[in-house]
C-alpha positions in Angstrom: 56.4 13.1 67.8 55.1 13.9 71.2 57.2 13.3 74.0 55.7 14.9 77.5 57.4 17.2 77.3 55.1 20.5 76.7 58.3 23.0 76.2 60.5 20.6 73.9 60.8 21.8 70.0 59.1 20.0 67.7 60.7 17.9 64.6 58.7 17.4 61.4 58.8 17.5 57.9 57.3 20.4 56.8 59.0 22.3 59.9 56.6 23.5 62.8 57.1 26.5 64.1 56.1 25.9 68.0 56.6 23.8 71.2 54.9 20.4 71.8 52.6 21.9 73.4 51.8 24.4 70.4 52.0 21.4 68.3 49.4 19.2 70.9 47.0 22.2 70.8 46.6 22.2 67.3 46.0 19.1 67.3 43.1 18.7 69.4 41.8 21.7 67.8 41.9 19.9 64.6 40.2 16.8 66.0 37.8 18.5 68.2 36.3 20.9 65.2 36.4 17.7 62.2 34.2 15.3 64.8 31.6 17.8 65.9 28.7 16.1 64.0 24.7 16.6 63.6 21.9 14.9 62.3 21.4 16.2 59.1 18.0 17.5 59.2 18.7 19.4 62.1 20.4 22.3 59.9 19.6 24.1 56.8 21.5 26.6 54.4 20.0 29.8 55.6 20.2 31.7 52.3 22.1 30.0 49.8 22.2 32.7 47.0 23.5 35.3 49.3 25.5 33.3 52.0 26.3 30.0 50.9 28.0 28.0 53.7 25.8 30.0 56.3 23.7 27.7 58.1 20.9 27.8 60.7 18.5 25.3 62.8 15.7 23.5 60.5 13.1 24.8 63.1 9.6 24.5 62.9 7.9 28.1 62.9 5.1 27.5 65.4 6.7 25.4 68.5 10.7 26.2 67.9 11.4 22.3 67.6 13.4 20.4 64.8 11.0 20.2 61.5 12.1 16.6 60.9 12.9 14.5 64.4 14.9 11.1 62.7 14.2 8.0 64.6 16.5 6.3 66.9 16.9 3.5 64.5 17.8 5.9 61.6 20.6 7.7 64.0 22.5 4.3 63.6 23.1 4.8 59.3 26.3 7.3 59.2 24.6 8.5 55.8 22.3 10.9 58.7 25.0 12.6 60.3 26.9 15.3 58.3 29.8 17.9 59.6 28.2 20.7 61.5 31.7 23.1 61.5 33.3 24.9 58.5 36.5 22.7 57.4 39.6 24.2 58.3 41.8 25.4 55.3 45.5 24.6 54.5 46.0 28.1 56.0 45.1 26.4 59.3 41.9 28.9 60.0 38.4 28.6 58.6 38.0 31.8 56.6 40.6 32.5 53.8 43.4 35.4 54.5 43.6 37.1 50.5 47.7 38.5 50.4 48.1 41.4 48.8 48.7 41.5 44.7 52.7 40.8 44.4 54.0 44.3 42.4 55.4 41.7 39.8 51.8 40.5 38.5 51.3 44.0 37.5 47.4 45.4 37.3 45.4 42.5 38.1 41.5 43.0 39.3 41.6 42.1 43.2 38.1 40.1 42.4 40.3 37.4 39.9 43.2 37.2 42.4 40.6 36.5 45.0 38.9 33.5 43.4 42.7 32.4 42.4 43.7 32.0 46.1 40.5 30.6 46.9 41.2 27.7 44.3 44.2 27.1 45.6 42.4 26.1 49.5 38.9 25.5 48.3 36.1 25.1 50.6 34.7 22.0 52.0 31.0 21.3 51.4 29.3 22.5 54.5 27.0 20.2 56.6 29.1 17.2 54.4 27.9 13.7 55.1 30.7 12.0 57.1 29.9 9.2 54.3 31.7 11.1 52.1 34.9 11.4 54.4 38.4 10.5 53.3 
């Protein structure tokens, strides 16, 4: 699809609406975000009931360091590294953009339509184990 040239249009199926270099952009971004990785004792959920895909260092109170510092060896199983970023959404961004209540649905509570468009581009797990990758 790329072709050096960063002001040609670009040709796919579904259409993109953008120059190559749009298109090359995106890309990266895409890559760049998915293979940021951590070892996964380095972060912790940092209030699950309240926030739960907020995250923060697993930090030992009294020196600041990492609670739990893996060994070298261990850093060579994939099953210890895990997705440090959000997952992007269909919707190309990391947080969900709720439209507004079409006039033909009629009275519907804005909490319900919510949780329906949020079905429809669900989450991924935070801190996922690339183990688990597609």
């Amino acid at each position: 699809m790329l072709t050096g040239d960063p002001k040609r249009d670009i040709f796919t199926n579904p259409y993109f609406f953008g120059k190559e270099e749009v298109y090359l952009r995106a890309q990266i971004a895409r890559i760049s975000h998915s293979t940021q990785l951590c070892p996964i004792t380095a972060y912790r959920f940092a209030n699950p009931e309240e926030e739960p895909r907020a995250i923060e260092p697993d930090l030992d109170d009294e020196t600041g360091a990492l609670k739990v510092i893996p060994a070298p060896k261990d850093m060579c199983n994939p099953a210890m590294w895990a997705h440090e970023n959000e997952g992007i959404l269909e919707q190309a961004r990391v947080d969900h953009i709720i439209p507004a209540i079409p006039e033909e649905l009629g009275e519907i509570d804005e909490e319900v339509w919510k949780a329906q468009q949020i079905a429809k581009d669900p989450f991924d797990q935070r801190l996922g184990l690339i183990t688990a990758d597609r």
